[in-house]
C-alpha positions as CSV (number, residue, x, y, z in Angstrom):
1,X,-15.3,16.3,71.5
2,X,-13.9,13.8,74.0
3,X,-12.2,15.5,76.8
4,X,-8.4,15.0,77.5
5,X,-7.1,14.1,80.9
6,X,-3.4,14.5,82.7
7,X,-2.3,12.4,86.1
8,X,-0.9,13.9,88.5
9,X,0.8,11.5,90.7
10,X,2.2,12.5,94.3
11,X,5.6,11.0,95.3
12,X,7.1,13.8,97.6
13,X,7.4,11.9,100.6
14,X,10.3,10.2,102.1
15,X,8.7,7.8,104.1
16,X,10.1,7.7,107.2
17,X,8.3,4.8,108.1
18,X,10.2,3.3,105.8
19,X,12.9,3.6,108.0
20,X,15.2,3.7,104.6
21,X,17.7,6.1,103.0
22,X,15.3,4.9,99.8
23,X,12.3,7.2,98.9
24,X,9.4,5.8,99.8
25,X,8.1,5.2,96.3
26,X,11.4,3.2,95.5
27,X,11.2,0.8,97.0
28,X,10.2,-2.8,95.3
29,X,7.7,-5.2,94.5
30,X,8.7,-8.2,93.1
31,X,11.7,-6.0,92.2
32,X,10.1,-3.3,90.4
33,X,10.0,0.1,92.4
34,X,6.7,0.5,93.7
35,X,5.7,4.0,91.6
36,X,6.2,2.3,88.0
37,X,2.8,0.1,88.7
38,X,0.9,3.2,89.5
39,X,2.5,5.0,86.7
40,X,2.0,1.6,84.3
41,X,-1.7,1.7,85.6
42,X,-2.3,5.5,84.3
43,X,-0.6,4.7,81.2
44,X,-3.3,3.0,79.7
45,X,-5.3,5.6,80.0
46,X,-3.3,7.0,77.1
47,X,-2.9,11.3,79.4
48,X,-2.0,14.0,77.7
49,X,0.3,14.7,80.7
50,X,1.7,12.6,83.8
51,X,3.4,14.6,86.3
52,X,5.4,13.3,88.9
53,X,5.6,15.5,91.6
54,X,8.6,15.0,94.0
55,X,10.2,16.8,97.2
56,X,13.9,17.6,97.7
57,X,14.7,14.7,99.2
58,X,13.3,12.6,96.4
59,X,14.1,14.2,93.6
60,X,17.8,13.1,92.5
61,X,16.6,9.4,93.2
62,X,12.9,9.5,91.3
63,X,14.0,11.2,88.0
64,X,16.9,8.6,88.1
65,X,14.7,5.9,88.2
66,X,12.3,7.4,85.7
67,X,14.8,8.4,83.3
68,X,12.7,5.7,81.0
69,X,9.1,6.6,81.7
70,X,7.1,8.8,80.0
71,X,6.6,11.5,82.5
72,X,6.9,15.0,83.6
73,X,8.3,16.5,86.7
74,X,6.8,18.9,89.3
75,X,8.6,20.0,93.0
76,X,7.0,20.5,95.8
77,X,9.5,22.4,97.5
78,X,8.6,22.1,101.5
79,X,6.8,19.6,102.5
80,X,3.1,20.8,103.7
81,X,1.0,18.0,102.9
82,X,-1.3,16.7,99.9
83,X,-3.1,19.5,98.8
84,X,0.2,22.1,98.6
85,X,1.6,19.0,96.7
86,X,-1.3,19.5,93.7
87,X,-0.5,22.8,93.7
88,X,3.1,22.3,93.2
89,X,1.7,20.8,90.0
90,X,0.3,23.9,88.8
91,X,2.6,25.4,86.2
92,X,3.1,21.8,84.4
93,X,-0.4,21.9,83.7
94,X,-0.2,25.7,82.8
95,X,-2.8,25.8,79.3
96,X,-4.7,22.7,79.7
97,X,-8.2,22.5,80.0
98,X,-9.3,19.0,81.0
99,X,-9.7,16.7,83.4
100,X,-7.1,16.0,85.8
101,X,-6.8,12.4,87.9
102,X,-4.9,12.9,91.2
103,X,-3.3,9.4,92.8
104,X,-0.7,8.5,95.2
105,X,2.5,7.0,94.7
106,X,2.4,4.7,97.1
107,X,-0.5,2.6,96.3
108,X,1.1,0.3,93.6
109,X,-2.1,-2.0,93.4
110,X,-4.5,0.1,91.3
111,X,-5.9,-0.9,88.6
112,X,-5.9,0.4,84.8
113,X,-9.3,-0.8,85.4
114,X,-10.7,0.6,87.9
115,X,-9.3,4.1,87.3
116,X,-11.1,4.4,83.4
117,X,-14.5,2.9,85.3
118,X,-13.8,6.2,87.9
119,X,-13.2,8.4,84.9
120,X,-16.4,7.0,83.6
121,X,-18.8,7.7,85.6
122,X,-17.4,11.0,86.7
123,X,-17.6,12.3,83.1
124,X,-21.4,10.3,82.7
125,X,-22.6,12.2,86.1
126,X,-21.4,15.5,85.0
127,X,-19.4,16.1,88.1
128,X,-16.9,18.7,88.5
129,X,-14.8,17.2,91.1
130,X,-15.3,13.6,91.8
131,X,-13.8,11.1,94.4
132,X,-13.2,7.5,94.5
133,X,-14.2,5.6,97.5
134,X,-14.2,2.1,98.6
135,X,-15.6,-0.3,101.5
136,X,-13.2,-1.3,104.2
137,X,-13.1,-3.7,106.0
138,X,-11.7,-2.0,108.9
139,X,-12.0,1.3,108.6
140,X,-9.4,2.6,111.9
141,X,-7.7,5.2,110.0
142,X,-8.9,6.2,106.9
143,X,-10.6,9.5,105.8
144,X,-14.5,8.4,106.2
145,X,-16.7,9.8,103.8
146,X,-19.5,11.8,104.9
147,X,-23.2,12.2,103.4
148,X,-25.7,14.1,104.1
149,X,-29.2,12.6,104.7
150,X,-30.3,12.7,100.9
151,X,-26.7,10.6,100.5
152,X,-25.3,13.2,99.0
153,X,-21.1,13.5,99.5
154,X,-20.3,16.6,101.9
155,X,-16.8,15.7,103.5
156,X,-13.7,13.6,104.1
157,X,-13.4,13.5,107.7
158,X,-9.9,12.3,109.7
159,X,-10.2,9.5,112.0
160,X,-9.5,12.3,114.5
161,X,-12.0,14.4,114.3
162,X,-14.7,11.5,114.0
163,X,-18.1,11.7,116.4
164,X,-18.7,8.0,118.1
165,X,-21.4,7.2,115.5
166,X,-19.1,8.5,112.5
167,X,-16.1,5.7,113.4
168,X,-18.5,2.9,112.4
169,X,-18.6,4.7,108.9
170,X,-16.4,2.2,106.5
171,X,-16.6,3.8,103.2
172,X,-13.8,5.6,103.0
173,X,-11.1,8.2,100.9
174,X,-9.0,6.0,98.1
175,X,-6.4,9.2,97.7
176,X,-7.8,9.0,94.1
177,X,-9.7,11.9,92.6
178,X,-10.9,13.4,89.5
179,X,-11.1,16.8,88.7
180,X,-11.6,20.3,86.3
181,X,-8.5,22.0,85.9
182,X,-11.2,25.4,87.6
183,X,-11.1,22.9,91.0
184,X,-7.1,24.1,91.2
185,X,-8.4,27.2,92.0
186,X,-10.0,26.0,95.3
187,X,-7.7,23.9,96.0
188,X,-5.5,27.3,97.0
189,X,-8.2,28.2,99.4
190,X,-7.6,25.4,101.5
191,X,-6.7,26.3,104.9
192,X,-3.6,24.9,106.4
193,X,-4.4,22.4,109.7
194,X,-3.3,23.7,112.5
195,X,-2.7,20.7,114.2
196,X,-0.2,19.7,111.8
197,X,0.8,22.4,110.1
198,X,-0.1,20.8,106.2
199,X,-3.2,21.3,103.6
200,X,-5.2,18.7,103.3
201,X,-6.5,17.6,99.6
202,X,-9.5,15.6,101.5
203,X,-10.8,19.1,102.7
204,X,-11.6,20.0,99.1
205,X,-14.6,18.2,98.8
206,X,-16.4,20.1,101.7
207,X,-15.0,23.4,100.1
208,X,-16.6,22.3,96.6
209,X,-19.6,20.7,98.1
210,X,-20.3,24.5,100.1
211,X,-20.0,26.5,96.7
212,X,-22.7,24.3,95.1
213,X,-20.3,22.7,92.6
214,X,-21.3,19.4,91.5
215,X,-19.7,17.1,93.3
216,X,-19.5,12.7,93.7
217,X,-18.0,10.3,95.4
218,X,-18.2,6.8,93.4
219,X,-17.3,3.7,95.5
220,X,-15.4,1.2,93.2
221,X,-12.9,-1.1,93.2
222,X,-11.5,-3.7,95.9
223,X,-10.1,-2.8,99.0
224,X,-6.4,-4.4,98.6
225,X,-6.0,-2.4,95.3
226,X,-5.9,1.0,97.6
227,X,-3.7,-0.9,99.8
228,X,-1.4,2.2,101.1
229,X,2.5,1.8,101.6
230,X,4.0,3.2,104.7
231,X,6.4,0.6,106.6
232,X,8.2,-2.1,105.7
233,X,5.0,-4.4,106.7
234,X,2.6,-2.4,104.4
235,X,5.2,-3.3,101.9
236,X,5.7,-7.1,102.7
237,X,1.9,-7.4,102.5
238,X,1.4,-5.6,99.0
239,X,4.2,-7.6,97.6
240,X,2.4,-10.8,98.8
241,X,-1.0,-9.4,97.6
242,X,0.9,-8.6,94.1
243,X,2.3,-11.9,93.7
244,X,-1.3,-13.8,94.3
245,X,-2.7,-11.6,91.9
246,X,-0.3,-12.1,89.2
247,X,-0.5,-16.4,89.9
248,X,-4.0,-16.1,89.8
249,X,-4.3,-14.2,86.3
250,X,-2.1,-16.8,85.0
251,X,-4.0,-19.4,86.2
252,X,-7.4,-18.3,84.6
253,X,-5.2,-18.7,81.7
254,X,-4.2,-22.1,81.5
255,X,-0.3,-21.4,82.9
256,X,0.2,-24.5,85.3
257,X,2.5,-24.1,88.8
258,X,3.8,-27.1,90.3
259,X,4.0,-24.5,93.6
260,X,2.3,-21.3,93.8
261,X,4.0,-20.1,96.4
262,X,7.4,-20.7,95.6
263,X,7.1,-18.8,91.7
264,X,8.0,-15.2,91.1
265,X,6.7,-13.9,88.2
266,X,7.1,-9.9,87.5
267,X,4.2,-7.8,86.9
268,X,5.3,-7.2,83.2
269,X,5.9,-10.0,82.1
270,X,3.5,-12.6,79.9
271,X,3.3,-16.3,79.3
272,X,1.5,-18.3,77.0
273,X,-1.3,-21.2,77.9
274,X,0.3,-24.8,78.3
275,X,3.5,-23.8,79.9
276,X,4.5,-25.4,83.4
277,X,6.4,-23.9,85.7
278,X,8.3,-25.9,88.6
279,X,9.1,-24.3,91.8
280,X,11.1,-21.7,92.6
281,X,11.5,-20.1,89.2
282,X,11.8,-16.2,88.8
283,X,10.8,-14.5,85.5
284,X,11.6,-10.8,85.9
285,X,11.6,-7.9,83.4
286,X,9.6,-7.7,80.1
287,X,10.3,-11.8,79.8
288,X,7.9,-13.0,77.3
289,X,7.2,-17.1,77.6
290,X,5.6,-19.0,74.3
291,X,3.2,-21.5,74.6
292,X,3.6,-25.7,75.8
293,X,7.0,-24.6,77.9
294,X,8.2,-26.2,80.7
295,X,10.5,-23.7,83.0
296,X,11.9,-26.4,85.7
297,X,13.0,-25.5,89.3
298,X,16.1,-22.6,89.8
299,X,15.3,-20.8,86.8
300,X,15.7,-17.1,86.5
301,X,14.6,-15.3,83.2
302,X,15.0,-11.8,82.6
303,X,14.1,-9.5,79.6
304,X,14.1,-12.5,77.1
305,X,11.8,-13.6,74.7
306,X,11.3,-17.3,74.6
307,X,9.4,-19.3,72.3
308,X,6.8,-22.2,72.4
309,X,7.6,-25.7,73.0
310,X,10.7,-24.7,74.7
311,X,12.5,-26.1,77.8
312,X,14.6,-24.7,80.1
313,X,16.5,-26.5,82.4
314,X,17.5,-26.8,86.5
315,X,19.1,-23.8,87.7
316,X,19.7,-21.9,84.2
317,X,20.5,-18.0,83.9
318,X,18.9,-16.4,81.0
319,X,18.9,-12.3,80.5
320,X,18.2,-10.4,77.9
321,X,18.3,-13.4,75.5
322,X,16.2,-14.5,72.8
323,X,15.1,-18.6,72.5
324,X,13.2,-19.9,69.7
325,X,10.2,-22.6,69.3
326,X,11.4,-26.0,70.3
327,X,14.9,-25.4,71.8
328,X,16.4,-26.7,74.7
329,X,18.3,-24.9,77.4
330,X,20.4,-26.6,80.8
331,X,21.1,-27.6,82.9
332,X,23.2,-25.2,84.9
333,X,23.0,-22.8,81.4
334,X,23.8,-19.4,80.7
335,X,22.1,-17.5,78.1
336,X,23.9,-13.5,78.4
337,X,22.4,-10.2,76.7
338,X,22.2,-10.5,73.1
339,X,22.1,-14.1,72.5
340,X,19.4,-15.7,69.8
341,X,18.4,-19.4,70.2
342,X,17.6,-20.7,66.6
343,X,14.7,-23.2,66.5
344,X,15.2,-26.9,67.7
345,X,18.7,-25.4,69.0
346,X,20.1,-27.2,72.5
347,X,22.4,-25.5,75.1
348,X,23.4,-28.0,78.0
349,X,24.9,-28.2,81.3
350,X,27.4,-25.7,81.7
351,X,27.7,-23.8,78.8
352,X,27.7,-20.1,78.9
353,X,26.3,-18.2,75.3
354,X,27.4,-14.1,75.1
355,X,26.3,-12.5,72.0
356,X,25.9,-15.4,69.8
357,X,23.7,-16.7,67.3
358,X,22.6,-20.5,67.4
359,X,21.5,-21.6,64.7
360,X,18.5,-24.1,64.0
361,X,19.0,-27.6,65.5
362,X,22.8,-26.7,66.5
363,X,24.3,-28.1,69.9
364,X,26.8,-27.2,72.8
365,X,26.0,-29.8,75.0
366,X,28.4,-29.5,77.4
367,X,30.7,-26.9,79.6
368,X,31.9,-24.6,76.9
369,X,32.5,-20.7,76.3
370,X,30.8,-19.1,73.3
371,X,30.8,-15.4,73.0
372,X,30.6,-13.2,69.6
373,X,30.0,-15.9,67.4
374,X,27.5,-16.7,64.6
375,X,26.8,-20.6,64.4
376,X,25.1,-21.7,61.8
377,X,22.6,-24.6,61.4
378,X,23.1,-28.6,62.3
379,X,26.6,-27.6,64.2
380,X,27.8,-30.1,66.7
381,X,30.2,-28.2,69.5
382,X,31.8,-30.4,71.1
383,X,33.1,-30.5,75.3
384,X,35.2,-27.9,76.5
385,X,35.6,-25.9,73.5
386,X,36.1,-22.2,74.3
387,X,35.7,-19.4,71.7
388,X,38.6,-16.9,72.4
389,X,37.1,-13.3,71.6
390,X,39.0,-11.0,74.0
391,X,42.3,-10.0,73.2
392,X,42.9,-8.2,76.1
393,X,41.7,-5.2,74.8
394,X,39.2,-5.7,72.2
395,X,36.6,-8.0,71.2
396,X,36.6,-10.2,67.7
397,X,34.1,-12.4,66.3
398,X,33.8,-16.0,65.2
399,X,32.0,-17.7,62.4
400,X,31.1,-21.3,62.2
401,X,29.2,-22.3,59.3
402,X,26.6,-24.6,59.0
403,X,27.4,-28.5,59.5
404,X,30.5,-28.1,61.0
405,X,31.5,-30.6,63.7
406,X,33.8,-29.3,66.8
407,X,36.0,-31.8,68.4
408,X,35.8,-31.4,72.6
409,X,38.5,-29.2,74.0
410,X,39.0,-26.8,71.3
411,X,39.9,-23.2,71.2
412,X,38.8,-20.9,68.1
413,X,41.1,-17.8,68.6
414,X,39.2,-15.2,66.9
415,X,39.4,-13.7,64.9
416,X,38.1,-16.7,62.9
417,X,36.1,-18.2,60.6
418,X,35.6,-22.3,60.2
419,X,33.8,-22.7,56.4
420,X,30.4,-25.2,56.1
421,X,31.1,-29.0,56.4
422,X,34.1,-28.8,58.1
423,X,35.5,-31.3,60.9
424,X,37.9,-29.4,63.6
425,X,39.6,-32.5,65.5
426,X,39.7,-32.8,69.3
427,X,42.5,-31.1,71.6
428,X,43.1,-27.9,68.5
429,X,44.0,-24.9,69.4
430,X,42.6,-22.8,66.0
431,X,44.0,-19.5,64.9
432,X,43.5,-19.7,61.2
433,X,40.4,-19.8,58.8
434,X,38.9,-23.6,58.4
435,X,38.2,-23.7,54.4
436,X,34.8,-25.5,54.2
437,X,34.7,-29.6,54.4
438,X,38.3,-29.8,55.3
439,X,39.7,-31.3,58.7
440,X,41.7,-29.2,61.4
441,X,43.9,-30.5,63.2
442,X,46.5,-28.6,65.4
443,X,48.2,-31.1,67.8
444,X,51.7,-31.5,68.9
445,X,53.3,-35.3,68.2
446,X,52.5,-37.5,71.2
447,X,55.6,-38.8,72.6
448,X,56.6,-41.4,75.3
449,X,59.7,-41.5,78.2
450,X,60.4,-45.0,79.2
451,X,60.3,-45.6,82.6
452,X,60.0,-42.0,83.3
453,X,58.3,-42.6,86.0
454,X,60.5,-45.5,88.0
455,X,63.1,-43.1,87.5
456,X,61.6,-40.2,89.2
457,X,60.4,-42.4,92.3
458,X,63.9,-43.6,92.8
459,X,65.0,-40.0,93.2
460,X,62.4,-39.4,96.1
């Protein structure tokens, strides 16, 4: 019977490092608060549980930013260090019986990868409390791991209380380990340090190591995926570290970058091979990119799906949007929440889309409104028309069926409806339902003053 496993991830501290009325584990990467990764990364592991477990100070402000995430809460109600944080834990985990995976919050650069290899071979070697370790290059200040002379594990000593010979040690403590839920009971016998008044999770592998319990530390993983946050410079480098990572998975799969350096894409989001991406384009969110796009330079895409074959345009806004194979969006475009792109669809320079549908191979080429409205297929809109939905109190729809032309400079006042094939002439203001293939027209008679303007210069 395969054994079940709950996370329990510490995020108590404020960080005052940080120097930052933001909890430490709030604070962004590549705008995405640093705790999600490490909570995305255990997700795949598919836990019964994950507990969060935060302090006083952080509480208010984590379950806020959780409120989506699939997790459980634990307090830790005074802050006396890493192993009184696990303990804190206790009562969500009150019942189960399997294996328990203990990570930071502040190391958002693990791996989904690295953690099931850990789980692995803990559960192949039997062990009963496991540890994961990795090689550093510079080891100043991280817990070394200490062997005995058959290279057994027997302790995670402090950079403090290292002899000269143990300082050139660098295999070192991750913060990651992997446990039976019986290890909770010796993690109580920890003795608090008297130096600075905390308990110490690293001193449980020489307590576990005494009693003869099967113990192992497993050294895995690179070193800048245990990359710690603490200061504002920790965080700088992660984000960097993050960002190279994410352009070089792309890479490998046939997404091209005109400028590395200069593209922000989000941890979440995915992009199909062929596309090119121009400089200084952001795609944030859960953005999903098609195939054979192009994204040119002073994009930002957010939370939209987006098709293959696509192109988007200088210095177009897209959120929460939906774009289909083929179309065509910008420049200077906005695409708001709940907007669909039909296939072969274009949306030029300055034209803003709010809750609309486009249909297939429609146009708005150029600086109009369209908000609440469903367009239907081969529909020419023409400059400067505006879709009136707001009322000053409420907002009403608009229709336009397929094959309709719009003359530049119209207004639709909705609520309204223009019927298939029709022609809506230039300069109308329309408040009334268009019956399909008929022209509307709504202009005043043009009219002409003779010397109007003689007249009026004479009076200066």
């Amino acid at each position: 019977m395969k054994r079940g496993l709950s996370v329990v991830i510490l995020a108590a501290g404020m960080g005052t490092r940080m120097r930052s009325n933001v909890p430490k584990v709030l604070h962004r990467l590549n705008g995405v608060e640093m705790l999600k990764y490490v909570i995305r990364a255990v997700r795949d592991l598919k836990p019964v549980k994950t507990i969060v477990v935060v302090g006083k100070q952080t509480e208010n402000a984590i379950k806020e930013a959780l409120r989506d995430e699939p997790v459980n809460f634990a307090l830790q109600s005074e802050p006396l260090g890493t192993a009184h944080a696990v303990l804190s834990a206790k009562g969500a985990l009150r019942g189960y019986k399997g294996d328990i995976l203990i990570l930071n919050g502040d190391t958002p650069l693990i791996t989904t990868e690295t953690l099931k290899g850990f789980i692995s071979r803990h559960r192949r070697a039997r062990k009963s409390l496991s540890v994961l370790s990795f090689v550093a290059e510079n080891p100043y200040g991280y817990g070394r791991i200490i062997r005995d002379e058959k290279g057994q594990p027997v302790m995670i000593k402090e950079e403090k209380d290292l002899s000269p010979e143990e300082k050139s040690i660098n295999e070192v403590n991750s913060g990651v380990y992997v446990m039976d839920k019986s290890i909770m009971s010796l993690i109580g016998k920890i003795k608090i340090n008297p130096k600075k008044g905390e308990y110490y999770l690293t001193d449980i592998l020489s307590i576990a190591s005494e009693k003869g319990i099967p113990c192992g530390v497993f050294n895995m993983g690179t070193e800048e995926e245990f990359h710690g946050v603490n200061t504002k410079e920790d965080l700088r480098k992660a984000e960097q570290l993050l960002r190279e990572r994410i352009i070089s998975y792309w890479t490998e799969r046939d997404v091209m970058f005109m400028d590395p350096k200069t593209a922000y894409i989000g941890p979440f989001v995915k992009i199909g091979p062929g596309t090119f991406i121009y400089p200084n384009t952001y795609l944030e969110g859960n953005t999903v990119i098609g195939s054979g796009c192009t994204i040119y330079p002073n994009v930002r895409i957010r939370n939209c799906t987006i098709g293959s074959n696509v192109e988007i345009k200088d210095s177009s806004v897209l959120e929460d949007a939906t774009v289909e194979d083929n179309a065509v969006i910008g420049p200077f475009a906005r695409l708001r929440p709940a907007t669909i792109i039909k296939q072969g669809a274009k949306i030029g320079n300055f034209v803003e889309v709010k809750a609309s549908t486009i249909g297939n191979g429609s146009k708005a080429q150029h600086l109009s409104y369209i908000g609440d409205t469903d367009v239907g297929k081969g529909v020419n809109i023409g400059a400067g028309t505006i879709t009136c939905n707001y009322d000053g109190v409420k907002k009403h729809k608009t229709t336009i069926e397929d094959n309709v032309f719009i003359g530049s400079d119209t207004q639709l006042v909705a609520p309204v409806k223009v019927g298939r094939g029709a022609f809506v002439g230039a300069g109308s203001t329309i408040t009334k339902d268009v019956p399909e293939y008929s022209l509307a027209l709504s202009r005043t008679p043009q009219k002409h003053i003779k010397d109007w303007v003689k007249k009026k210069r004479k009076k200066r």
